[in-house]
CHARMM-style PDB file with segment names, atoms N, HN, CA, C and O in Angstrom:
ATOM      1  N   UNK     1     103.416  81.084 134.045  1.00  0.00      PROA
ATOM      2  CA  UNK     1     103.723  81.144 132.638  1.00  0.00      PROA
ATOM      3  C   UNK     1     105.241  80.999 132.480  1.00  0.00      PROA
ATOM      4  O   UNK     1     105.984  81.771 133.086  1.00  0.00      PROA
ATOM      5  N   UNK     2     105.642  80.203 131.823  1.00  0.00      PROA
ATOM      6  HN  UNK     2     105.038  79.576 131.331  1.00  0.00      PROA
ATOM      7  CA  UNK     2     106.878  80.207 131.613  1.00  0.00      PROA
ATOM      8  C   UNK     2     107.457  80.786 130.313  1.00  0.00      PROA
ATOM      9  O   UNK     2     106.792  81.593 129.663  1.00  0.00      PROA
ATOM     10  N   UNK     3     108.570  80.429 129.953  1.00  0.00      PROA
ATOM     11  HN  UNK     3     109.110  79.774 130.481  1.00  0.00      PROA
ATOM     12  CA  UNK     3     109.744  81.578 129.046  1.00  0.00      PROA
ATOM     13  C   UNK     3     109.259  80.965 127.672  1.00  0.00      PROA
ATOM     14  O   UNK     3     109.143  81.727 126.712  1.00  0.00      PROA
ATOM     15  N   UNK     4     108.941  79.486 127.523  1.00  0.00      PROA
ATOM     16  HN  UNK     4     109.035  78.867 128.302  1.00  0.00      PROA
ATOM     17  CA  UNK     4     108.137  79.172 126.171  1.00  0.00      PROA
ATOM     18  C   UNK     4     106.895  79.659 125.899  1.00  0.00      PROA
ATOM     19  O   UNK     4     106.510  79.923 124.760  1.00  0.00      PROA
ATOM     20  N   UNK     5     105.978  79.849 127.306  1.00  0.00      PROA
ATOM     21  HN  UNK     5     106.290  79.635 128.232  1.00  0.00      PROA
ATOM     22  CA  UNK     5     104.255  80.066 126.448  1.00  0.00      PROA
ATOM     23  C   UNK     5     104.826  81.685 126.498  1.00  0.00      PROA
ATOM     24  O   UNK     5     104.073  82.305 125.748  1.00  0.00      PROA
ATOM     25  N   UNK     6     105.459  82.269 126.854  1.00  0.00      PROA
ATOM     26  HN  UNK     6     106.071  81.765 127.464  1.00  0.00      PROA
ATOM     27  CA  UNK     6     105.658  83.835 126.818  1.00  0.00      PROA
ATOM     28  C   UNK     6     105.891  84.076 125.251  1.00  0.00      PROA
ATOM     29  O   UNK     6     105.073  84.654 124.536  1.00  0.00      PROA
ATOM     30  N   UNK     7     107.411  83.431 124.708  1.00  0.00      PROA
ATOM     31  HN  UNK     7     108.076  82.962 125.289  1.00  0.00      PROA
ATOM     32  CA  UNK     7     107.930  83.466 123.376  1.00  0.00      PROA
ATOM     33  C   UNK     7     106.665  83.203 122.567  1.00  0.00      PROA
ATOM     34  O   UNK     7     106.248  83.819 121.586  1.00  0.00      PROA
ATOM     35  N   UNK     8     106.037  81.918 123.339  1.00  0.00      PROA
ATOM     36  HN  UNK     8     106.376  81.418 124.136  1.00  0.00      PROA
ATOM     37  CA  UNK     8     104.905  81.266 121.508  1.00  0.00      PROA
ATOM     38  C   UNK     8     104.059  82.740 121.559  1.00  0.00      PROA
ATOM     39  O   UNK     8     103.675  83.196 120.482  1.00  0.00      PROA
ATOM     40  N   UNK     9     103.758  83.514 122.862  1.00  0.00      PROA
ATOM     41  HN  UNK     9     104.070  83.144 123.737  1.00  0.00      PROA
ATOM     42  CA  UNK     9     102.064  84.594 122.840  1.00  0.00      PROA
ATOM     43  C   UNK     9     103.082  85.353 122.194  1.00  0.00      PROA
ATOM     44  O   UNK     9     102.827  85.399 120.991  1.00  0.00      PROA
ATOM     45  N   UNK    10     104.079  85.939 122.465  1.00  0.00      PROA
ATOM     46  HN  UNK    10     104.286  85.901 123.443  1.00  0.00      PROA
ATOM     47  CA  UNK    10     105.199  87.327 121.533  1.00  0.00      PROA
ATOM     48  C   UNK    10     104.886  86.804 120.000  1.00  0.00      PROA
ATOM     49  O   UNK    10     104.046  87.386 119.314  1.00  0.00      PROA
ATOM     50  N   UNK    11     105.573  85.740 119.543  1.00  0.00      PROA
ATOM     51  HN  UNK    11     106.256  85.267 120.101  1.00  0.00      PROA
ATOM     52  CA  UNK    11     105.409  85.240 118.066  1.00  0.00      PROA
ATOM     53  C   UNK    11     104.124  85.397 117.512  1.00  0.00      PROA
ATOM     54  O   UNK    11     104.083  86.103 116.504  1.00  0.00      PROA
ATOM     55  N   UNK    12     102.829  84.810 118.007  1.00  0.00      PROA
ATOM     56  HN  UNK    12     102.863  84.237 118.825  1.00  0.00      PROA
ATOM     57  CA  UNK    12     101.534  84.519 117.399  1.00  0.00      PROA
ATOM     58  C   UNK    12     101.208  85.992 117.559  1.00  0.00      PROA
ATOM     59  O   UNK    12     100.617  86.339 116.536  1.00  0.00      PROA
ATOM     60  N   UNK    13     101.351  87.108 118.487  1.00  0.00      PROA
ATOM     61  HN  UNK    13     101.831  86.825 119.317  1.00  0.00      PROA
ATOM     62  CA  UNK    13     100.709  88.213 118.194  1.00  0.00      PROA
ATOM     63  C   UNK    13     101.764  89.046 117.435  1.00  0.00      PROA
ATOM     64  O   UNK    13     101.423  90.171 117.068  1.00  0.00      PROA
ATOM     65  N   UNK    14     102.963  88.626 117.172  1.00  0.00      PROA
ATOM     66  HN  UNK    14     103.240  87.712 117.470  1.00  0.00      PROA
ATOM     67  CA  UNK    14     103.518  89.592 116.385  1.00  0.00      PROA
ATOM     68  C   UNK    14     102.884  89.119 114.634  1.00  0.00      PROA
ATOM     69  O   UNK    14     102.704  89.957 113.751  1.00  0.00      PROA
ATOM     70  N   UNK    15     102.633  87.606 114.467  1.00  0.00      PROA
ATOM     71  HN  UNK    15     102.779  86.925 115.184  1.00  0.00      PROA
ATOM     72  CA  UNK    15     101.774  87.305 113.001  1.00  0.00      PROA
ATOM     73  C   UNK    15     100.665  87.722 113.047  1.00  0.00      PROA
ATOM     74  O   UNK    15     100.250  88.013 111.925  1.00  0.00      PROA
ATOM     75  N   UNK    16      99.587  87.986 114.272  1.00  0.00      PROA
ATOM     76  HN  UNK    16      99.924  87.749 115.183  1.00  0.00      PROA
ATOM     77  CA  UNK    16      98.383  88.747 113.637  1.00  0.00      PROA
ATOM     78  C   UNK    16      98.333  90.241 114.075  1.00  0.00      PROA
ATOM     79  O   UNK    16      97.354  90.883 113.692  1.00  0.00      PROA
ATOM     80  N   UNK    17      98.880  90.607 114.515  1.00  0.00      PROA
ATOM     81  HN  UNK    17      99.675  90.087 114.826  1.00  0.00      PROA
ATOM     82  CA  UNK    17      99.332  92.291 114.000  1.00  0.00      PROA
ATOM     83  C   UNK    17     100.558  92.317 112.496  1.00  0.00      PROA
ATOM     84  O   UNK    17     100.824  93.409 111.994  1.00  0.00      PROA
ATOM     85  N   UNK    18     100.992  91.433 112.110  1.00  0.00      PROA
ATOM     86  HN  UNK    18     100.776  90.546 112.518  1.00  0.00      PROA
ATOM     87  CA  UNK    18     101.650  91.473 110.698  1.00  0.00      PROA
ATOM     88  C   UNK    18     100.345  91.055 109.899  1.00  0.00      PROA
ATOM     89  O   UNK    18     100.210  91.544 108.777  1.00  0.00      PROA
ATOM     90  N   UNK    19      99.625  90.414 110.256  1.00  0.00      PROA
ATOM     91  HN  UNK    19      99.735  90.017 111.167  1.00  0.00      PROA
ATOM     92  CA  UNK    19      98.440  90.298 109.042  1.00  0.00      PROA
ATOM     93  C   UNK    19      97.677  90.986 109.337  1.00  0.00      PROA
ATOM     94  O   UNK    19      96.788  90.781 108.510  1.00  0.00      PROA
ATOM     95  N   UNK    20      97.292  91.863 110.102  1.00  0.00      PROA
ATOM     96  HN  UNK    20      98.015  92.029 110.774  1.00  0.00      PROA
ATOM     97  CA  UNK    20      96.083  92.713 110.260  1.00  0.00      PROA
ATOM     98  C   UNK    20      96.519  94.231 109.709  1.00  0.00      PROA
ATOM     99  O   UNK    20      95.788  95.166 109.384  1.00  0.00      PROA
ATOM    100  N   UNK    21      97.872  94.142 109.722  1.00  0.00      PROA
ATOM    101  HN  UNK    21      98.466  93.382 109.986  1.00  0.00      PROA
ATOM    102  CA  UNK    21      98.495  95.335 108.866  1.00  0.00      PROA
ATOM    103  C   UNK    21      98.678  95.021 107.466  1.00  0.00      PROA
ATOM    104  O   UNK    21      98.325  95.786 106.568  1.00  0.00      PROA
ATOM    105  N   UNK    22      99.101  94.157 107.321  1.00  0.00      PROA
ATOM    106  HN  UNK    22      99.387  93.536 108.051  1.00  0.00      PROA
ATOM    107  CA  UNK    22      98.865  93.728 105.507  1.00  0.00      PROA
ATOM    108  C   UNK    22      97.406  93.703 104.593  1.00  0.00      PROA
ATOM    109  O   UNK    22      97.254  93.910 103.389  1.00  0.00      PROA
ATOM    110  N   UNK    23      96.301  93.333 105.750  1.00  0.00      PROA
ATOM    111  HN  UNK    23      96.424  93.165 106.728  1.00  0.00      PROA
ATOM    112  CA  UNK    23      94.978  93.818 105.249  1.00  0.00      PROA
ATOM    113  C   UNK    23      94.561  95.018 105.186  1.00  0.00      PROA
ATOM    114  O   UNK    23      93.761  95.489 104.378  1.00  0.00      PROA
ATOM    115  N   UNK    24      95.258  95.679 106.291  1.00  0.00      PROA
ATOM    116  HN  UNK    24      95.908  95.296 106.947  1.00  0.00      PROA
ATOM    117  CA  UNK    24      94.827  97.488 106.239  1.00  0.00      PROA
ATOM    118  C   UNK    24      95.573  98.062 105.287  1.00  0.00      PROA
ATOM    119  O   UNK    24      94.872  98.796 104.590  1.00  0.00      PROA
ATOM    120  N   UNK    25      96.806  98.038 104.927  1.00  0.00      PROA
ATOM    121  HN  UNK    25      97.375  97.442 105.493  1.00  0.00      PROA
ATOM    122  CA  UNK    25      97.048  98.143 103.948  1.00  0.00      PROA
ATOM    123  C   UNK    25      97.089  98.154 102.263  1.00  0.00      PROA
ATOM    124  O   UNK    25      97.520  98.922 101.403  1.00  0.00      PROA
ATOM    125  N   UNK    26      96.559  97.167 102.283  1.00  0.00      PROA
ATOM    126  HN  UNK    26      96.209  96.543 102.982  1.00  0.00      PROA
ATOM    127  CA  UNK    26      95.603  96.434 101.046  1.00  0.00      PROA
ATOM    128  C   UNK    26      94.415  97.351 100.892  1.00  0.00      PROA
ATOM    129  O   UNK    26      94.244  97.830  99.771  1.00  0.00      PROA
ATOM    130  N   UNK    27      93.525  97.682 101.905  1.00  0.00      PROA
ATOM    131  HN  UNK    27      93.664  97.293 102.815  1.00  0.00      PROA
ATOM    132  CA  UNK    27      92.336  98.312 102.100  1.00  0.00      PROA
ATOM    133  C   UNK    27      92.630  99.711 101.523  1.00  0.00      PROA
ATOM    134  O   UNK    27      92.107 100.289 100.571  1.00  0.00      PROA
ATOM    135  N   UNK    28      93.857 100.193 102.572  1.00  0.00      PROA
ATOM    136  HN  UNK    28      94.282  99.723 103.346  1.00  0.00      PROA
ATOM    137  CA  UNK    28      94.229 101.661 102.075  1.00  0.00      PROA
ATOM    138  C   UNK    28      94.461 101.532 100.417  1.00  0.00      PROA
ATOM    139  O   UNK    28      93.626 102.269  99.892  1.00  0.00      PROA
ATOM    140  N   UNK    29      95.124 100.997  99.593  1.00  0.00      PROA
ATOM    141  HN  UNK    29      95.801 100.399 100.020  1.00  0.00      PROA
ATOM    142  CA  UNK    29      95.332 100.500  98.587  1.00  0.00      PROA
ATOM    143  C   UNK    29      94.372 100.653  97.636  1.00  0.00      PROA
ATOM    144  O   UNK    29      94.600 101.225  96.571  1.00  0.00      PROA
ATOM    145  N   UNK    30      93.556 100.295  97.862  1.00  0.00      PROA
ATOM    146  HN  UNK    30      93.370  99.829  98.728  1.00  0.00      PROA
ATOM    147  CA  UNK    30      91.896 100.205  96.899  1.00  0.00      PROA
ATOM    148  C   UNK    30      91.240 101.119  97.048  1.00  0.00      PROA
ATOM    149  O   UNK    30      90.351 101.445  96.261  1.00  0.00      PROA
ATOM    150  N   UNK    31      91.586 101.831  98.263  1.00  0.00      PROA
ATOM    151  HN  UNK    31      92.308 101.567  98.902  1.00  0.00      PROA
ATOM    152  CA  UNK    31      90.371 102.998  98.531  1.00  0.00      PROA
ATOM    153  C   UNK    31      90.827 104.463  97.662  1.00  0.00      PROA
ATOM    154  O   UNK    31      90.212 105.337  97.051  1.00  0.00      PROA
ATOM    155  N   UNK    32      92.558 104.116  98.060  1.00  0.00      PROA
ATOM    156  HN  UNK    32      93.058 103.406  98.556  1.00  0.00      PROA
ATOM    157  CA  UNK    32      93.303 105.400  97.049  1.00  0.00      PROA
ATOM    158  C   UNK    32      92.911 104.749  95.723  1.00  0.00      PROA
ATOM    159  O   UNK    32      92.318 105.592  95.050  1.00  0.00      PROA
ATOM    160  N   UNK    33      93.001 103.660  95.128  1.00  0.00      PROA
ATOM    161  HN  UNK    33      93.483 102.975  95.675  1.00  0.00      PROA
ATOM    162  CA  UNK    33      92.842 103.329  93.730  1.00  0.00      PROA
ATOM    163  C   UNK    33      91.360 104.235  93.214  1.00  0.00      PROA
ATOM    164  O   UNK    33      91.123 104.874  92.189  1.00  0.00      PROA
ATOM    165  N   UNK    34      90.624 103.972  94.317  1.00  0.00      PROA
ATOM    166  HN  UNK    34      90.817 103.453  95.149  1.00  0.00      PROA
ATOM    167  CA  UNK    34      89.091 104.399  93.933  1.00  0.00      PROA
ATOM    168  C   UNK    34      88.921 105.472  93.640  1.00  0.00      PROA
ATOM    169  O   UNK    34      88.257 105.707  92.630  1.00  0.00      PROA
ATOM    170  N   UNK    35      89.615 106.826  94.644  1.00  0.00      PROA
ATOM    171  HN  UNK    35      90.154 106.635  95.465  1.00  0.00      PROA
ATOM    172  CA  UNK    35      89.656 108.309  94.573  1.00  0.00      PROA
ATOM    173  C   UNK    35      90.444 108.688  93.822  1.00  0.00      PROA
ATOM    174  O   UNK    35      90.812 109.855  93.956  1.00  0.00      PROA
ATOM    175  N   UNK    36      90.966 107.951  92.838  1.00  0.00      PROA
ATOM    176  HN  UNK    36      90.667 107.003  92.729  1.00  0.00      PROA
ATOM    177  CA  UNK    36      91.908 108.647  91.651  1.00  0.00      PROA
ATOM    178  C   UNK    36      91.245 109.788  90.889  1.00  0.00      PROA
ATOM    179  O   UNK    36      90.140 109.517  90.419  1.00  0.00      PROA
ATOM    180  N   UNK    37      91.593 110.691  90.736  1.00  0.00      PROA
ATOM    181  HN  UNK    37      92.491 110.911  91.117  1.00  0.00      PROA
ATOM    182  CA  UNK    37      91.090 111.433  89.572  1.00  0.00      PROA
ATOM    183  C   UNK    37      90.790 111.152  88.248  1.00  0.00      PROA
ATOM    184  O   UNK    37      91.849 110.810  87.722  1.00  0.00      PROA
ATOM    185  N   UNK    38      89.783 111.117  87.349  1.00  0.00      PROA
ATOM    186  HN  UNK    38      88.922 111.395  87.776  1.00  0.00      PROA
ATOM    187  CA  UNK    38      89.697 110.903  85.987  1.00  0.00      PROA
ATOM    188  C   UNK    38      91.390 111.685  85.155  1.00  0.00      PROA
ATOM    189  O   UNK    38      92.212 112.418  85.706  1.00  0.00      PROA
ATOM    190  N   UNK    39      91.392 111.271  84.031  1.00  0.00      PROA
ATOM    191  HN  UNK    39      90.724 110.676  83.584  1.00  0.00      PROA
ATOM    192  CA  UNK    39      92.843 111.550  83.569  1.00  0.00      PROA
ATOM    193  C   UNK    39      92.493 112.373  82.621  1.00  0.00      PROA
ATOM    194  O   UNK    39      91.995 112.021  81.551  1.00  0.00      PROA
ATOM    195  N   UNK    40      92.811 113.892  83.070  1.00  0.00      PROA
ATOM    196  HN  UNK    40      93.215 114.178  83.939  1.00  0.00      PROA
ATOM    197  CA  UNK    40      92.296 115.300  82.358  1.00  0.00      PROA
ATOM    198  C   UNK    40      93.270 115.273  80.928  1.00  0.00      PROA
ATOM    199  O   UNK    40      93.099 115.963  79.923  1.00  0.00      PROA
ATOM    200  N   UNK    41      94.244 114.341  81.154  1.00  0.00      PROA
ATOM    201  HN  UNK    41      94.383 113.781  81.971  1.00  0.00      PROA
ATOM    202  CA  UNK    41      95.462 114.723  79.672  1.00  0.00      PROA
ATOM    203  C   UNK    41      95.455 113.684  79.483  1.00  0.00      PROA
ATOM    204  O   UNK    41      95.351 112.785  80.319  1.00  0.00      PROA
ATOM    205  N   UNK    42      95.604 113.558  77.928  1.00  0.00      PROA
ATOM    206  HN  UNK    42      95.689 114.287  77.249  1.00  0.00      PROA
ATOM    207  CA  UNK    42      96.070 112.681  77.122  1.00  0.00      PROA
ATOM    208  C   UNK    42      97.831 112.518  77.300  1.00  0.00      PROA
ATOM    209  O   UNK    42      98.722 113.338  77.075  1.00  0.00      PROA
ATOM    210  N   UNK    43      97.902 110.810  77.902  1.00  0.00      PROA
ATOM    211  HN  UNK    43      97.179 110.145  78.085  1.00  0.00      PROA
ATOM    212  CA  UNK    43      98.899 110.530  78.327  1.00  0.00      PROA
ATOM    213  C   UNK    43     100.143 110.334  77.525  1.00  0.00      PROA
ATOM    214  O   UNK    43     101.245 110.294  78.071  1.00  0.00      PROA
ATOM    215  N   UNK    44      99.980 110.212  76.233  1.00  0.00      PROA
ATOM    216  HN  UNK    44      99.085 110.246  75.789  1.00  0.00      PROA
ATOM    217  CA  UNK    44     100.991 110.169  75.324  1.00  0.00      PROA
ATOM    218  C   UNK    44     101.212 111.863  74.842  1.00  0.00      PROA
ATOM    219  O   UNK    44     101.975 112.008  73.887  1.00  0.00      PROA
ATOM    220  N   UNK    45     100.652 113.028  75.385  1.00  0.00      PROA
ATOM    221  HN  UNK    45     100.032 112.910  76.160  1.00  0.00      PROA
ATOM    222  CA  UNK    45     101.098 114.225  74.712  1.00  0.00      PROA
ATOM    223  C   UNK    45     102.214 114.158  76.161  1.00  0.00      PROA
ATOM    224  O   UNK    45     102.682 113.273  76.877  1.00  0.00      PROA
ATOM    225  N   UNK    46     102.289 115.684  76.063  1.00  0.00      PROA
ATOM    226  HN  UNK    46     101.909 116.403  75.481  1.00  0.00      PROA
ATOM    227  CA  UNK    46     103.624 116.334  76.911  1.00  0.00      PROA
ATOM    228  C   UNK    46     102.820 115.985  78.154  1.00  0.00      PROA
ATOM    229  O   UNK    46     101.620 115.743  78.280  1.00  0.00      PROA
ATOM    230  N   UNK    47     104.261 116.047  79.440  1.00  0.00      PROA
ATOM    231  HN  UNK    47     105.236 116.244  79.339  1.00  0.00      PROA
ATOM    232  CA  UNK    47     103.907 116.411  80.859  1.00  0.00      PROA
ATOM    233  C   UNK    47     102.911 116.836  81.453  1.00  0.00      PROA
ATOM    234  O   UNK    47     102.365 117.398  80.504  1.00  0.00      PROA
ATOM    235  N   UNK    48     102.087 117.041  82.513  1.00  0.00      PROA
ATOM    236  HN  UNK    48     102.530 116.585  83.284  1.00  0.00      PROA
ATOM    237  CA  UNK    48     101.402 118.072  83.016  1.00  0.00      PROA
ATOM    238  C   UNK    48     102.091 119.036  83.647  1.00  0.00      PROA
ATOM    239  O   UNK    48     101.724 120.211  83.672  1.00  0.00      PROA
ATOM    240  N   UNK    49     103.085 118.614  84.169  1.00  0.00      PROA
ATOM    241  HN  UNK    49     103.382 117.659  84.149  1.00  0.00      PROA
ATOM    242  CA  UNK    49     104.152 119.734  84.929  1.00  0.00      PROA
ATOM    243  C   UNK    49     104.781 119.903  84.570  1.00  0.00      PROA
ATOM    244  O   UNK    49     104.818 121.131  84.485  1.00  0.00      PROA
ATOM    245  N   UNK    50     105.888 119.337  83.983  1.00  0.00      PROA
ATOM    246  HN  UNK    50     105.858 118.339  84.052  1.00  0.00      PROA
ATOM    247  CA  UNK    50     107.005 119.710  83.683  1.00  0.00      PROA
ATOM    248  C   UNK    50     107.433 119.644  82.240  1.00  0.00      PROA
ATOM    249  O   UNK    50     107.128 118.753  81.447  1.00  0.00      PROA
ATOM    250  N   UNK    51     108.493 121.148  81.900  1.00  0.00      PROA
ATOM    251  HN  UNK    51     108.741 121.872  82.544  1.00  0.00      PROA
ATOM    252  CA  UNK    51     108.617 121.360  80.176  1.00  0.00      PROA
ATOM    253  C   UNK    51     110.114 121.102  80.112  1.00  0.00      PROA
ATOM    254  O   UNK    51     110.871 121.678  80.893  1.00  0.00      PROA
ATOM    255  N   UNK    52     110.507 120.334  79.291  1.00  0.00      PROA
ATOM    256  HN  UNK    52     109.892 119.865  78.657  1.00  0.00      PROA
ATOM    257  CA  UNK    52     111.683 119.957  78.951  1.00  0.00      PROA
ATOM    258  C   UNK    52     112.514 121.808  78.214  1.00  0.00      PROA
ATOM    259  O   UNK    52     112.238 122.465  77.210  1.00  0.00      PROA
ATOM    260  N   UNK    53     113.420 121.998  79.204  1.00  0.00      PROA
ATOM    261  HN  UNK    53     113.645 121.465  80.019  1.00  0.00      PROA
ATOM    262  CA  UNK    53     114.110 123.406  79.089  1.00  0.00      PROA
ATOM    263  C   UNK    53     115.730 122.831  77.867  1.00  0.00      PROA
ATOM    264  O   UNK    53     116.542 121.908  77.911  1.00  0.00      PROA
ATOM    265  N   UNK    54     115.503 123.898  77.017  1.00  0.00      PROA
ATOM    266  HN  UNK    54     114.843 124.648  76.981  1.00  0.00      PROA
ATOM    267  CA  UNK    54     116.688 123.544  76.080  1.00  0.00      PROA
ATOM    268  C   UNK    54     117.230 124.819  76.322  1.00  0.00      PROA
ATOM    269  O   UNK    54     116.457 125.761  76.148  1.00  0.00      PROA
ATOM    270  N   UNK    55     119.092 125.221  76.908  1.00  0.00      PROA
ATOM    271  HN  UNK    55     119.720 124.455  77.049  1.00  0.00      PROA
ATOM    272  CA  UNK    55     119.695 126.207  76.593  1.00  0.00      PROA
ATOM    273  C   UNK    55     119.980 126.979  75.178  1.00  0.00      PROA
ATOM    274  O   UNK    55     120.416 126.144  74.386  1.00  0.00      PROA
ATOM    275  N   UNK    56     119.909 128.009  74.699  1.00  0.00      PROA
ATOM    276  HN  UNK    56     119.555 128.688  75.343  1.00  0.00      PROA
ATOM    277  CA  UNK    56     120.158 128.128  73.477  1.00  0.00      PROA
ATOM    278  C   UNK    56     121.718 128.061  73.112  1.00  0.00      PROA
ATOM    279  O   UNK    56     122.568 128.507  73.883  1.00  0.00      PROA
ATOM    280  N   UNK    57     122.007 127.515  71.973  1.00  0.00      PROA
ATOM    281  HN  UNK    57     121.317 127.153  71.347  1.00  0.00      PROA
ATOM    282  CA  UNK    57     123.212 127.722  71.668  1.00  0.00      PROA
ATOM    283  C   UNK    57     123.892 126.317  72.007  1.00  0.00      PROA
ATOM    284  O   UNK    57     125.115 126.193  71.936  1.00  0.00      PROA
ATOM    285  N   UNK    58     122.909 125.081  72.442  1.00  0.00      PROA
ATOM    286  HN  UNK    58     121.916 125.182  72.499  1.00  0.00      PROA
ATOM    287  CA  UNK    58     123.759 124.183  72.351  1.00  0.00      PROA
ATOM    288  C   UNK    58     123.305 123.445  71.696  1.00  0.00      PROA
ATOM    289  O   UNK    58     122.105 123.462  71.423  1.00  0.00      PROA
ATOM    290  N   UNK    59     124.394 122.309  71.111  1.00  0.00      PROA
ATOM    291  HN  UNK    59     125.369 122.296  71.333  1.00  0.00      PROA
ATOM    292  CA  UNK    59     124.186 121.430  69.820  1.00  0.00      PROA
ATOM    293  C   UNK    59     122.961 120.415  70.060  1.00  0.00      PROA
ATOM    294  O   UNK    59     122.861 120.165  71.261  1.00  0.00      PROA
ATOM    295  N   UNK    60     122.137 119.851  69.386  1.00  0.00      PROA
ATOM    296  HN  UNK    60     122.218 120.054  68.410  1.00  0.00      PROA
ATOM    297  CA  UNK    60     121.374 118.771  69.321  1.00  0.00      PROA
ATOM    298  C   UNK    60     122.414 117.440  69.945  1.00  0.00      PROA
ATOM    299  O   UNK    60     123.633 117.271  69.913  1.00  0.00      PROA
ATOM    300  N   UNK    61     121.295 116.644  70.497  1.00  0.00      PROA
ATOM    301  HN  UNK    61     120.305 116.781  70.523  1.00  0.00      PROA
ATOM    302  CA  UNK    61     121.946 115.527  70.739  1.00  0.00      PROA
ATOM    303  C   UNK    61     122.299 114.842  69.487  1.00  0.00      PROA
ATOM    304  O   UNK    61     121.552 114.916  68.512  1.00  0.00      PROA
ATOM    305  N   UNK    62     123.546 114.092  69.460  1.00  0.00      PROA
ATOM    306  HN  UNK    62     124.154 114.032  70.252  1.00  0.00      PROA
ATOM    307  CA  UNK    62     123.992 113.374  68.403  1.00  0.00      PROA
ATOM    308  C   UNK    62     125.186 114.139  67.449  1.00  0.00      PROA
ATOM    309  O   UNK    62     125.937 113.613  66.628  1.00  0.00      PROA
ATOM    310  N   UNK    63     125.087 115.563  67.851  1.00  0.00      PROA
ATOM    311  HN  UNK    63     124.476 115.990  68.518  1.00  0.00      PROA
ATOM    312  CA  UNK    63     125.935 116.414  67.251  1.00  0.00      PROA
ATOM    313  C   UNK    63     127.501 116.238  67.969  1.00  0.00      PROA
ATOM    314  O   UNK    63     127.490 116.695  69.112  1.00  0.00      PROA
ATOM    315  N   UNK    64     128.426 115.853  67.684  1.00  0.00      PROA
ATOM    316  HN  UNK    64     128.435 115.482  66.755  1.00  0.00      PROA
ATOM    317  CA  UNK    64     129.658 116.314  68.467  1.00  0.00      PROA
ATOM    318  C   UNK    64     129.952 117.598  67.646  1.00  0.00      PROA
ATOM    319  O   UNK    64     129.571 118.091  66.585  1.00  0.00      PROA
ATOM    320  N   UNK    65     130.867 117.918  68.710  1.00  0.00      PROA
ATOM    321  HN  UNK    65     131.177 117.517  69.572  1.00  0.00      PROA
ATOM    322  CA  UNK    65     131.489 119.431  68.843  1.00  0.00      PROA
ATOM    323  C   UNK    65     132.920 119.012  68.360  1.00  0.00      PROA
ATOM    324  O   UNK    65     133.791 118.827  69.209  1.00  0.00      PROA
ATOM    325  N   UNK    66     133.201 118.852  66.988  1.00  0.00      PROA
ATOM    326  HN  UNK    66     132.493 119.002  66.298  1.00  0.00      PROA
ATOM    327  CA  UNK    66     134.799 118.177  66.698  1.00  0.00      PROA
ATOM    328  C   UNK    66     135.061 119.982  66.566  1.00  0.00      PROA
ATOM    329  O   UNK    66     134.544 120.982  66.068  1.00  0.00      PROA
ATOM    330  N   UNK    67     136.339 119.518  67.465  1.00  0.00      PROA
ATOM    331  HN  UNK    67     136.759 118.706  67.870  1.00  0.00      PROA
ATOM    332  CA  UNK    67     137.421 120.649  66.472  1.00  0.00      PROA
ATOM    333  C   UNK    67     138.943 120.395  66.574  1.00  0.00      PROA
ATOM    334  OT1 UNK    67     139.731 121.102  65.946  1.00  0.00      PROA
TER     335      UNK     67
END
């Protein structure tokens, strides 16, 4: 075997382990798409986690503080 058929077998198995990972991937892809949870909240109300925290005592946005 020489230093070319070595390089061409390195190249051709590095493209079908790059495509046999782009299909498993894909696969993983659809299978998470599938096990999604139904969507318990209405997506236009608030967060599920997280509540927007306001300090008291500071101005509304749009307010400057002239003095």
């Amino acid at each position: 075997m020489t230093v070319i058929d070595l390089l061409i077998t390195i190249i051709v198995v590095t493209i079908l382990v790059t495509i046999a990972l782009g299909v498993m991937t894909y696969i993983a892809y659809k299978l998470r798409l599938a096990r999604r949870p139904s969507q318990l909240y209405d997506e236009s109300s608030t967060t599920q986690y997280f509540v927007l925290h306001e300090p008291a005592g500071m101005p509304e946005p749009g307010e400057a503080d002239v003095t």
